[in-house]
N, C-alpha and C positions, 0 to 999 in steps of 0.2 A: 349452747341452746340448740336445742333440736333443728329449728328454723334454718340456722347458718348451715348448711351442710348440704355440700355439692357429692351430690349421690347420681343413681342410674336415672331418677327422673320417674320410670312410670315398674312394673315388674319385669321379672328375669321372665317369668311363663312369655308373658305377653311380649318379646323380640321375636318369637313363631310364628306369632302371627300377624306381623307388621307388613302393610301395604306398600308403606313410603317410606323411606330411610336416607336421612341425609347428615355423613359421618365426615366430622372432622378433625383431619391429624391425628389419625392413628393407622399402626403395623394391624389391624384389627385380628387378623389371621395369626399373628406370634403373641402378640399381645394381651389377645383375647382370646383365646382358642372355642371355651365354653359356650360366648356370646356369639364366636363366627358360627360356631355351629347350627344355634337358633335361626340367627339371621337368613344362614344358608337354607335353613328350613321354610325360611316364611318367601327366599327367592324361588324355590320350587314349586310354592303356591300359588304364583302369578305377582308376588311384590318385587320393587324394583327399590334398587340401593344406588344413592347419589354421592357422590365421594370429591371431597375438600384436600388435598395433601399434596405432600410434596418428593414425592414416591410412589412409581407405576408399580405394585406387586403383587402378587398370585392371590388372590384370598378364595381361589379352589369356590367360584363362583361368580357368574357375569354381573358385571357393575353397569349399570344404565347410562350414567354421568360419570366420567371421571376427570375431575380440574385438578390437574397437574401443577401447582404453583412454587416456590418457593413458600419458606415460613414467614417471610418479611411480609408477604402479599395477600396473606390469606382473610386478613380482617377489610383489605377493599374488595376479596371477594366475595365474601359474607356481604357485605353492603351493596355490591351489583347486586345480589341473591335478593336482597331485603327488597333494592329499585323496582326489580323484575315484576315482583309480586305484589308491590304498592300500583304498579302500573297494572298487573290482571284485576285488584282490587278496589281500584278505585281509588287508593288513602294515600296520605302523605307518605314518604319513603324517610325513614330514619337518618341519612343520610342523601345529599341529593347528588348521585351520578348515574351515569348513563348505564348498562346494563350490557356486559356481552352477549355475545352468542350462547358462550358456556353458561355462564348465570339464568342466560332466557328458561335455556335447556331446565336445570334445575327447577328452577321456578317451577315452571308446568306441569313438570314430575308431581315437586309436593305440593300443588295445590289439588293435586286429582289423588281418585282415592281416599280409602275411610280412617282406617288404622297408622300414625303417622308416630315416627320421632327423629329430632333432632339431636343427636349423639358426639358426645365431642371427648377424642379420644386420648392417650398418653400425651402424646406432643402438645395438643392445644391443653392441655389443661397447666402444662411447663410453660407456654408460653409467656413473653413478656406483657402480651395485651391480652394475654387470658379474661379479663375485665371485658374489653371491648367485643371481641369473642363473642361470649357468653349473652353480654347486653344484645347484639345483633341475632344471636340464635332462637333468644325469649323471643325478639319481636316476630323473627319468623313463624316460631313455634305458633304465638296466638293469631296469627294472619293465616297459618296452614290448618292449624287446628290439630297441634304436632306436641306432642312430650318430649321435654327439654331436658337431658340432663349427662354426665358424666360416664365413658367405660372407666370406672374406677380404677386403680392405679394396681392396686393390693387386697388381698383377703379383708385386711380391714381398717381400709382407708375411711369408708364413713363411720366406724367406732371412731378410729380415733379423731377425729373430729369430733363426736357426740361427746367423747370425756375431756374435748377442750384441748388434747393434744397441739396447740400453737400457741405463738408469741401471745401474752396478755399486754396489759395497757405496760409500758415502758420495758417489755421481755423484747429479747433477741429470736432471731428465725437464723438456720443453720448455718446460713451463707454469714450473716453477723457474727456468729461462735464462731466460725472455723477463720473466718478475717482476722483474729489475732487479739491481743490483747486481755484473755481471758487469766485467774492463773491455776484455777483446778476446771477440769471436766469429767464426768461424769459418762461414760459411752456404754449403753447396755445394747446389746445386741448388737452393733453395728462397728461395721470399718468405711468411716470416712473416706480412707482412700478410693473404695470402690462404690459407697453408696452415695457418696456427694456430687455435685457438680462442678466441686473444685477439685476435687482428684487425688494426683500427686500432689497438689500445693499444698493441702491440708496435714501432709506428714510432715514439711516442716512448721506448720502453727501449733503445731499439739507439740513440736518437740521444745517448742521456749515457753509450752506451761510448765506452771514451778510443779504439778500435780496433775496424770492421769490414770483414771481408775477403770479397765474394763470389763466388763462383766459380758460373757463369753460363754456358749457351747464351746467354743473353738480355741485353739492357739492364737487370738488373731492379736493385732496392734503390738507387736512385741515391739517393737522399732522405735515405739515413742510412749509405751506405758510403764507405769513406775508398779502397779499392782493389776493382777490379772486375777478376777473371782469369778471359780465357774457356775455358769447355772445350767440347768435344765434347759435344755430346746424342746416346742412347743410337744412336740410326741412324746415326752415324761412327766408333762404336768396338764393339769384337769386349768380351762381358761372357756373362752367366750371371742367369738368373732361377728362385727355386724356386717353384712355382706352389702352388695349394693344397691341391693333394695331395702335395704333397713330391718333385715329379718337378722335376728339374736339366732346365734345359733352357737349353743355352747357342746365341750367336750370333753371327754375322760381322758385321760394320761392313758396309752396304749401298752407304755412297758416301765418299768421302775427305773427313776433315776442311775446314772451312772455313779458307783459310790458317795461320794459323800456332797453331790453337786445338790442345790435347792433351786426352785422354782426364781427365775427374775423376782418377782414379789415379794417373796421372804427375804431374801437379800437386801433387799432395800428395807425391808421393816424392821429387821435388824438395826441395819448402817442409821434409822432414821430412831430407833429408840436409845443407841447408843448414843447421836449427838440431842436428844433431847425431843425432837422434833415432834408436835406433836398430830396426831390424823394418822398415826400408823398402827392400830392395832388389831390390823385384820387377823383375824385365825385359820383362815379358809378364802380358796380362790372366789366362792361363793361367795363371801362375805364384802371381798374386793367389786365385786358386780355388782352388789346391792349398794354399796358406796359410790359408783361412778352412775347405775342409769336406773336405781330404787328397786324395788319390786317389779323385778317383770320375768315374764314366763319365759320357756325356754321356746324357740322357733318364733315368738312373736314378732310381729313388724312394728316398728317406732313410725308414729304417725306424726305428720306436718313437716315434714321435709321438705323443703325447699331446694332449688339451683339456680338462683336469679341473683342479680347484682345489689340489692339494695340489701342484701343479705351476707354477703359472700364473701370469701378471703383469698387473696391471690398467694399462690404460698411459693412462688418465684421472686415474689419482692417482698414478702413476708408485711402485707398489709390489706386493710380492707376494702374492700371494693367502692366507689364512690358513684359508681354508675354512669362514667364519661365513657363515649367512644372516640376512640383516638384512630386519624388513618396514618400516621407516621410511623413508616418501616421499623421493625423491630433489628436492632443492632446485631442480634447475637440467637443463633439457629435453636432452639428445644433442646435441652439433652435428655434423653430418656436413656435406660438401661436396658439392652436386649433381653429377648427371652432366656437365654441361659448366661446371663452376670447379673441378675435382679437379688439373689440377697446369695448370704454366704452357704446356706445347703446348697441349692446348686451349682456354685461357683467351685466347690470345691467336690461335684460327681463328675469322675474320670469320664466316666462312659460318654456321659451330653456334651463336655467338653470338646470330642471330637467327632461331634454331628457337624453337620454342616450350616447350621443354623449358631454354633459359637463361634466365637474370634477372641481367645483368650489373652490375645494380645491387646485388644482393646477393652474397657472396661465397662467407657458409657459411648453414647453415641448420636453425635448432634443429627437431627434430621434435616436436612435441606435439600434441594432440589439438586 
């Protein structure tokens, strides 16, 4: 449903020209290059940027606030944040504690000024209380009078959301599939070992499936696949990305398939007309778009997005949001993926590999203080 989908929150234009900014748990500068750049635009014009994380780093632009925390800490300090501002405000505090110095700081920040958003980056959206999080940010958001929402993760992290990409009622989320017990999988464009959070551990649960099939630009999961089918990478076939504002923005194939590779899409519409299955008769990429989000134009933006808990889906525990905030420490640090091991094209360009900004010896990379 359109509703459920934790997106940017307000538009990409409008981060140029934002007053107040208060980002949390993200590299924003590696992570988000495009959105640091706005931001850094809307710092030049007098706005000031308040910063949640658990990592002092360059974002090539002065941070007004920066609370340095651990990942375990960052939902009491959300909730000092929330105290600070219930106390300029007058109203109840979400939670009730006392308020530091840092949180004061913030407060005051985003209750001055017009143009406001609450932004919550890679790491808090992996987070374990991502839930509590997100509930804490809302309330700030309507106390400051601030837009709530997501640096999205991926090109098209809110599509696939909008087509329902997660667990349904009694379905697994990845951490469940790769835990074992499975006995075919099905892997289209990805390697587990480097896109999961479980890692190496996932190459031996994929090797005591009785069946693994993957479907691959690339040589990859040789280790533990029983059939390797190639497809097309997104530069040989004509698809659709929803960005993080919810603008559709679709595109043509730049150069023809490498020999006799097909589109991910057809591959399966094949594999699903041969076992019978039925909902696969598309003819056309076009046709797959009109099937997942109806008629709609190209560059349009999908209206009534939401990024609020009563809504939401935590996709680190792979369930729905219930709308509790919890202050009990999170066990186990974010893993997010660096800028250059995010998916398998750049993992496998020589050049980036030996920037300074790779560690090809690490893959993902827990953020903590």
């Amino acid at each position: 449903k359109a509703d459920c989908v934790q997106w940017l929150g307000t538009s990409i234009a409008s981060l140029s020209q934002l007053q107040r900014a208060l980002i949390i748990g993200s590299s924003l500068r590696k992570d988000h290059p495009l959105f640091a750049q706005r931001i850094r635009q809307s710092v030049r014009m007098g706005g000031r940027v308040n910063l949640v994380n658990s990592l002092r780093e360059d974002w090539a632009m002065p941070v007004s606030n920066g609370w340095i925390e651990p990942s375990a800490n960052w939902v009491e300090c959300l909730a000092q944040i929330a105290a600070a501002i219930a106390l300029e405000n007058s109203v109840a505090a979400p939670i009730n504690v006392s308020p530091s110095s840092e949180a004061i700081a913030i407060a005051k920040s985003m209750l001055s000024g017009e143009r406001k958003a609450v932004l919550i980056g890679n790491a808090g959206a992996h987070h374990a209380q991502t839930e509590s999080l997100l509930a804490l940010a809302n309330w700030i958001g309507a106390e400051a009078g601030a837009s709530v929402g997501f640096l999205t993760e991926a090109a098209n992290t809110v599509g696939a959301q909008l087509v329902g990409a997660m667990p349904g009622e009694g379905g697994l989320n990845a951490a469940q599939m790769l835990a074992g017990g499975l006995k075919a999988v099905i892997l289209l464009n990805t390697e587990p070992e480097f896109d999961s959070a479980t890692g190496r551990d996932s190459v031996q649960t994929l090797n005591a499936c009785q069946m693994v099939v993957t479907l691959s630009p690339f040589k990859a999961n040789l280790s533990f696949s029983d059939v390797l089918l190639p497809i097309s990478p997104f530069t040989e076939t004509p698809g659709t990305f929803v960005n993080a504002e919810g603008r559709i923005q679709s595109f043509h194939a730049v150069v023809k398939p490498l020999g006799e590779t097909r589109p991910g899409w057809k591959v399966l519409r094949v594999l699903a007309n041969m076992l019978n299955i039925p909902g696969f008769d598309a003819a056309s990429s076009q046709e797959v778009l009109e099937a997942a989000l109806g008629s709609v134009g190209g560059d349009s933006v999908v209206s009534g997005l939401r990024s609020d808990v009563s809504s939401g889906f935590n996709f680190s525990q792979g369930r729905l949001f219930s709308g509790a905030i919890e202050l009990s420490s999170a066990s186990d640090p974010p893993c997010v993926a660096s800028i250059y091991q995010l998916d398998g094209i750049v993992r496998r360009a020589a050049s980036l590999q030996l920037t300074a900004d790779a560690n090809p010896t690490v893959q993902l990379r827990g953020v903590a203080a």
